[in-house]
C-alpha positions in Angstrom: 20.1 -0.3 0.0 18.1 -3.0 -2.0 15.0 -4.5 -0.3 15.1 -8.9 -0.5 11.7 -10.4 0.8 9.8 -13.1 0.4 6.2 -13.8 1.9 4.7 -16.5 3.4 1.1 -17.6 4.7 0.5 -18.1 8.0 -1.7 -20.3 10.8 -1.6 -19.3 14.1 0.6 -21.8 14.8 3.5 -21.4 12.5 2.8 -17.7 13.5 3.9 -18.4 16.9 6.9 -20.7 15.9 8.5 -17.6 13.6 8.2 -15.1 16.7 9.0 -17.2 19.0 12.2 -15.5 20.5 12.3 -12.6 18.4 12.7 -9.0 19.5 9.0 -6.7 19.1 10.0 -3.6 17.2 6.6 -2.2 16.9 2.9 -1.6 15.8 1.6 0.4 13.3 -1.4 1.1 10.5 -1.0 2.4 7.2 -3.2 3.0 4.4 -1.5 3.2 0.7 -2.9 3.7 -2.3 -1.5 2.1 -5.8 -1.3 3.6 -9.0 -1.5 2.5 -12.8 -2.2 3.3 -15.9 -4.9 2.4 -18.1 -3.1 0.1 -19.8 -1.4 -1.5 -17.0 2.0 -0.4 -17.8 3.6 -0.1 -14.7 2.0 -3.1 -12.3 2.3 -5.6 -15.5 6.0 -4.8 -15.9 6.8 -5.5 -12.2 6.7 -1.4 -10.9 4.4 -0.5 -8.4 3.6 3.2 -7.6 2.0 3.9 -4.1 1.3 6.7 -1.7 1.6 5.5 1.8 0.4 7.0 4.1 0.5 10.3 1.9 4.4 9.9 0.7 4.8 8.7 -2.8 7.0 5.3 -3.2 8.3 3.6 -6.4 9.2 0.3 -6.2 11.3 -0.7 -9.1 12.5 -4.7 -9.7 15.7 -6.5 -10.3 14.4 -9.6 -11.3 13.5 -10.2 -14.7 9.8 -11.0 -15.8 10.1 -14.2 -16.7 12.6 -15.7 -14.8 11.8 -18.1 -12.2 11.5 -16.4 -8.8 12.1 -17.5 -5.4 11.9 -13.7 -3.9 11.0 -10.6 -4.5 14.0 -8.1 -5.2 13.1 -4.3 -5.2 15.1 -0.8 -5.5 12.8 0.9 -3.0 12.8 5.2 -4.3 11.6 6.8 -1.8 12.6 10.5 -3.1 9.5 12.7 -4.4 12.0 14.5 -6.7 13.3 11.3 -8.4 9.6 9.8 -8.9 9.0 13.0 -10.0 11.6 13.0 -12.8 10.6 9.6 -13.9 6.6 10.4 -14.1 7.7 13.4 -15.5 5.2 15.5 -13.0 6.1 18.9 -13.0 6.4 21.0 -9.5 3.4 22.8 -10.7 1.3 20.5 -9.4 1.1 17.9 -6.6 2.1 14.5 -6.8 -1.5 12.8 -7.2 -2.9 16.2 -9.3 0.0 15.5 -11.6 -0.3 11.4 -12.1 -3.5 12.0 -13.2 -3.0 14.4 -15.8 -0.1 12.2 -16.9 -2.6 9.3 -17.2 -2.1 7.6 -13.8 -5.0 6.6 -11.6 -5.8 5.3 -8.5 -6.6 1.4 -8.6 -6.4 0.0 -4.9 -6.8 1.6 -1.4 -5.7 -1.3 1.7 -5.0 -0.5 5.3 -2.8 -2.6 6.6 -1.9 -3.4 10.4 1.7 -4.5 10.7 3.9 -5.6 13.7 7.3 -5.6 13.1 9.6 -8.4 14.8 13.6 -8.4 14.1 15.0 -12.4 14.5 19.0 -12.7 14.1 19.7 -10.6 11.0 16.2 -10.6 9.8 13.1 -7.9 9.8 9.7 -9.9 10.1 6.6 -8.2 8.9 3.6 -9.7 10.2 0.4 -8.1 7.8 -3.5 -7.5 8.3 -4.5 -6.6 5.3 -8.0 -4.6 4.6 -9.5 -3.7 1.5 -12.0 -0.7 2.7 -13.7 -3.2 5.0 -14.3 -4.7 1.5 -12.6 -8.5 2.6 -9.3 -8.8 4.6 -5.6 -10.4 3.9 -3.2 -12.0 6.1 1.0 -12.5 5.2 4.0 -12.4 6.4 7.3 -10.6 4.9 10.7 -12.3 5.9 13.2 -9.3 4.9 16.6 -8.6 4.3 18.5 -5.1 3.3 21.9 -5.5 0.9 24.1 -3.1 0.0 24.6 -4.2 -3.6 23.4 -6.8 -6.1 26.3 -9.3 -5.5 24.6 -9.8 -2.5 20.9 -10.9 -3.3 21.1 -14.2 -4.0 22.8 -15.0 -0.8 20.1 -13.2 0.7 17.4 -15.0 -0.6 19.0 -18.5 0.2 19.2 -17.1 4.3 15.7 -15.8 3.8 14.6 -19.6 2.7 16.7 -21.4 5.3 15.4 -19.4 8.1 11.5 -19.9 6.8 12.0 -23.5 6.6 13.8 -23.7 10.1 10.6 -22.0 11.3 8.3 -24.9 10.1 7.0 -22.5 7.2 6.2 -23.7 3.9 8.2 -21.7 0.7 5.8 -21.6 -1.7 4.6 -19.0 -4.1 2.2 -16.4 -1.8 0.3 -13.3 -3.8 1.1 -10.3 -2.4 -1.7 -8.3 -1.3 -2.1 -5.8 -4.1 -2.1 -9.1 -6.6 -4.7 -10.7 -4.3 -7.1 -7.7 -4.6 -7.1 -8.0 -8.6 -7.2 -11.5 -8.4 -10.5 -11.1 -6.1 -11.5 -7.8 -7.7 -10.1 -6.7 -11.0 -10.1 -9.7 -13.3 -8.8 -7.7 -15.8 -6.3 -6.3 -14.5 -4.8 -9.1 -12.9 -5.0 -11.1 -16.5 -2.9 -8.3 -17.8 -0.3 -9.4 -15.4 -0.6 -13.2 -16.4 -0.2 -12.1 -20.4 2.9 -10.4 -19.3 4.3 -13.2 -17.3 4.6 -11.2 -14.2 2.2 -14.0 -13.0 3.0 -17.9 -14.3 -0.2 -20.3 -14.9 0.0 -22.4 -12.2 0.0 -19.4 -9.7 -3.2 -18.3 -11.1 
């Protein structure tokens, strides 16, 4: 299955407008940690290696880096052995143990509080974001799964119909590992502008 999302900022208001109606799945916290290398390979070409929650995830994109965007399209691996293979961590060691000695090392920790809402065909993620009680970050996700690539661009069009019938505005939203090098890693989150990941005028 391929992951299609967009995000969104929300006031209380429009909050209420895109639950209103829609089914509660559920609460629940997670903490994940994001990985990189010192030279920004993966995060500046549009991969972004976590451990959530202590599983290891690799989130690898379909869109290109320079192409214009209007959502986020991901192959979501969530097999150890496959991120394995491609980190080339040998079985000798554990996952983290292993990234670092490949060069790989920890550059954000969030906890995030999500609720979960399901509206018609989509999944609605509703985010509290916190950075080690550092500063906190609200979004929302508006989700669809696809079987194949044919699909995605269908997918996003629903995605953007359905925010705007909710009254939200489709704009472009930092995610909340960008927002913490934005706020945090200056560095870092220039690395991501020189590769285009991140246009000028959503600096």
């Amino acid at each position: 299955m391929i992951e299609v999302e967009k995000k969104f900022l929300l006031n209380k208001e429009q909050e209420k407008q895109l639950i209103e109606g829609a089914e509660f799945i559920g609460e629940k916290v997670f903490t994940d940690i994001y990985y990189d290398a010192k030279d920004y390979c993966l995060t500046s070409n549009d991969k972004w290696l976590r451990s959530r929650s202590g599983k290891f995830e690799l989130k690898l994109p379909f869109n290109k880096i320079n192409e214009v965007r209007r959502g986020d399209l991901y192959d979501e691996i969530e097999d150890e052995n496959r991120i394995r293979d491609i980190f080339n961590v040998s079985k000798d060691f554990g996952m983290e143990e292993g990234l670092e000695k490949n060069g790989y090392a920890k550059f954000c920790t969030c906890t995030t509080t999500r609720r979960k809402y399901k509206k018609g065909i989509f999944a609605i993620d509703i985010d509290f974001v916190d950075y080690n009680d550092d500063f906190t970050y609200g979004l929302a996700e508006i989700e669809l799964m696809v079987n194949d690539e044919s699909e995605m661009s269908k997918a996003i069009e629903n995605i953007i119909d359905f925010a705007k019938e909710s009254g939200l505005e489709v704009k472009y939203v930092r995610g909340k590992v960008i927002e913490y090098m934005k706020r945090k890693l200056p560095e870092h989150f220039q690395a991501l502008v020189t590769s285009g990941l991140i246009k000028p005028e959503q600096v």
